[in-house]
N, C-alpha and C positions, 0 to 999 in steps of 0.2 A: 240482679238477684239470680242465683243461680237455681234453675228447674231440673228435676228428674224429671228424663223422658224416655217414651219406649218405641221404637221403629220396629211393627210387627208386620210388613211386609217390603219385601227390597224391590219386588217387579218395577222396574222403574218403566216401565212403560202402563202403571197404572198413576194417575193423578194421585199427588198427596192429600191427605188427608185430617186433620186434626182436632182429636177430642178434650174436650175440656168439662171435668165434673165440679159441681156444686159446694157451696159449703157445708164443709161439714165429712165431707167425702171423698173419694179418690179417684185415680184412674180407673180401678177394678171394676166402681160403678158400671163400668161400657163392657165386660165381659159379655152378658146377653146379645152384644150384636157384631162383636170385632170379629170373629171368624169369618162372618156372611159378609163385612162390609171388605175385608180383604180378598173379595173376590172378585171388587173395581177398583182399591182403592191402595195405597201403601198407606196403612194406619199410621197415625202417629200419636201418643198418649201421654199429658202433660197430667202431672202435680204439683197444683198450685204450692206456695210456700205453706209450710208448716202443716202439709198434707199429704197424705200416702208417707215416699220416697222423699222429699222434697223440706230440707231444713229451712226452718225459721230464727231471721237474726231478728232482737227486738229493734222494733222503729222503722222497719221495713214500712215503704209504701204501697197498701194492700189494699187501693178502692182501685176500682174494674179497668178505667185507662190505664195505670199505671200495670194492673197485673195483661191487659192484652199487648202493653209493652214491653213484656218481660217475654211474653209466652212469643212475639216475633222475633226477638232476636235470640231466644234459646233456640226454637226450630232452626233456624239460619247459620247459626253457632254449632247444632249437631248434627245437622243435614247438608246444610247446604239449601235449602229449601227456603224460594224468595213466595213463592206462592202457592197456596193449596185455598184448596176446599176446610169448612170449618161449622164442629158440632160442637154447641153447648147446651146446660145441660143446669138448670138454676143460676146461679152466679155464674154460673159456663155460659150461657147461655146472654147474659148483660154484657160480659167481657168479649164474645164473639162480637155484638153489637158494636161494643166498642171500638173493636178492632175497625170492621169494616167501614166507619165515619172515617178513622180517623187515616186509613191507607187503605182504600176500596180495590186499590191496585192489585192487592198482594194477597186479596182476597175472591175466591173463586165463585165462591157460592156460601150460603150460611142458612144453618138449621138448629133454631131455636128449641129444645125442646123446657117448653114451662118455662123460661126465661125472666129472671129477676129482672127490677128495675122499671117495669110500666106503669110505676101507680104516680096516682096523680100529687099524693102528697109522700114527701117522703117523710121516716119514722125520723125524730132528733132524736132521738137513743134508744137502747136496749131494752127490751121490752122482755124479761127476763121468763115470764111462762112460755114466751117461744124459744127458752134454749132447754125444753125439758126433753128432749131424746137426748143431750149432750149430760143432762146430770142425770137421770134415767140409764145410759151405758153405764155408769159408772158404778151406779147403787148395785145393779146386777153384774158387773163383771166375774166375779167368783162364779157364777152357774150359766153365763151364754155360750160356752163353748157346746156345752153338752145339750143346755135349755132350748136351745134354738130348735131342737128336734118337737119341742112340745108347742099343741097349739097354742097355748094360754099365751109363753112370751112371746110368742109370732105374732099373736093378736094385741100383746102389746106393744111392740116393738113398733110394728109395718101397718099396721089396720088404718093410722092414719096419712100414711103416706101411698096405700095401695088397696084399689078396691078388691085385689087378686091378691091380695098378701096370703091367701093359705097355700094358692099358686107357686111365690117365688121359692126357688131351689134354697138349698140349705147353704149352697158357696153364695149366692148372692146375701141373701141376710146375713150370714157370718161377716165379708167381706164389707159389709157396709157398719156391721157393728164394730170390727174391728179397725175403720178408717176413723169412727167418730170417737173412740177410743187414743187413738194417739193422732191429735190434733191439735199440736201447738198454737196453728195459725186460726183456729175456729173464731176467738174471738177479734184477733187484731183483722180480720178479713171481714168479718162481720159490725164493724167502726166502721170500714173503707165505704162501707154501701152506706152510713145514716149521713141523714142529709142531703140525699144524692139522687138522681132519676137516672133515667136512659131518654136524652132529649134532643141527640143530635141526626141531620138529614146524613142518610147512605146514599151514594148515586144508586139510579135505575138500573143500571149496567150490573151490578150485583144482585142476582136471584136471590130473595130472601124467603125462608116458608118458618112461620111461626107455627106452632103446637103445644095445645095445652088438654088436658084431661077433663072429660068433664066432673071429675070427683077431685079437683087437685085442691086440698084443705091447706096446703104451705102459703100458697099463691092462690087465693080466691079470689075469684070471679066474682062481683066485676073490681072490686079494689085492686086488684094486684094484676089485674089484665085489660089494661087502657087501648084499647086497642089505634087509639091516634096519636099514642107514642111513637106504635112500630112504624119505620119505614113505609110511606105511604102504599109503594109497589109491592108490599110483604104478602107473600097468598097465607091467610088464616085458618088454620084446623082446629075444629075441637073433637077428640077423640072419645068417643064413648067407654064407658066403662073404665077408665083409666086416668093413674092420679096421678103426684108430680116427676114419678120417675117414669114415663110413656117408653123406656127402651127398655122396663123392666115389664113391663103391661102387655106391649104390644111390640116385641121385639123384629118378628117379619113386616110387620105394618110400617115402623118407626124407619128399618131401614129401605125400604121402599119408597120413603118419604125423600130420604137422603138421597137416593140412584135420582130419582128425580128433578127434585132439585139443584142438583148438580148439572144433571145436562141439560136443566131450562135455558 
């Protein structure tokens, strides 16, 4: 399958780096922290199929091994890039997992933020009042360009995704309204995960740091955050104040997490 990707720093004498956002959502997500992270790092910023940049053919194979098998041979395919360092980010966040089981070689370091796939049982289908931000964008498309400016749809939009939602900038809530808006793959990506967990061992040798918010309403605690899923060796955060998007929360914290974890 073929990804849209974006190489936002060339210093090759910084380690690469690669972000992966959630469903539902894009590269843009990582705005809040790509300028500061390319200050160790040559960013590198994947859109899953049928997201952002990134076309979706139907039938594609869209549960998480399959998509962190795409996202290693796009990187490699447009880089050249056999190994880097690696952020994910919801479904970003299961697919980095799965990466690193499955070729821990080629994988540097991994930082979960909020990371799908830890519960004990998984969903057999569609649970459809959880796809109400996806038909919620749509009812109000005619007035979020402009609405976004008021608190009312702020506070409907982000209130449950962000305990700082009166906080985030107006390009990040645009930029996220606008990803869930033209999102082919929302649903065929969101099939890929029922049925499914994150249940495989990563070697030691891979620094894993897990983070979750203590307000994250997507991914509650404790269903959705098993913590003997993760990687045994995984160091565990819960971040105060902050829900499933923690690089929108806690943008200096989150990448300080990443500097870290990378040179454990």
């Amino acid at each position: 399958m073929k990804l849209a990707t974006t190489l936002t720093q060339t210093n090759t004498a910084h380690p690469p780096l690669v972000l992966i956002h959630g469903l539902g959502s894009a590269a843009t997500a990582f705005k809040p922290i790509i300028a500061e992270l390319t200050q160790s790092f040559r960013v590198i910023t994947v859109d899953l199929p049928g997201h952002g940049q990134s076309a979706y053919t139907k039938g594609q194979a869209l549960a998480p091994q399959a998509l962190g098998s795409a996202i290693f041979e796009a990187v490699r395919g447009e880089y050249g890039v056999e190994k880097f360092h690696v952020v994910g980010n919801s479904l970003g966040g299961w697919i980095a997992l799965e990466m690193a089981a499955a070729l821990p070689d080629r994988i540097m370091s991994l930082t979960g933020l909020a990371p799908a796939g830890l519960w004990l049982k998984p969903a057999a289908k569609r649970e459809l009042r959880e796809a109400r931000s996806f038909y919620l964008v749509r009812l109000l498309k005619p007035v979020i360009r402009g609405g976004l400016n008021s608190k009312l749809l702020r506070w409907i939009g982000f209130a449950t995704v962000s305990p700082k939602w009166q906080e985030l900038s107006y390009e990040t809530t645009y930029d996220a309204a606008y990803a869930l808006l033209n999102c082919p793959g929302y649903f065929p990506a969101w099939d890929g995960m029922l049925t499914r967990r994150f249940d495989r061992a990563v070697p030691i040798r891979v620094p894993i740091t897990i983070v979750f918010g203590d307000s994250d309403n997507t991914l509650p605690y404790p269903i959705s955050q098993e913590r003997s899923l993760a990687p045994a060796h995984s160091k565990w955060l819960v971040i105060d104040n902050c829900g499933h998007a923690p690089m929108w929360d806690h943008p200096d914290l989150i990448v300080k997490i990443i500097n870290q974890t990378a040179n454990r």
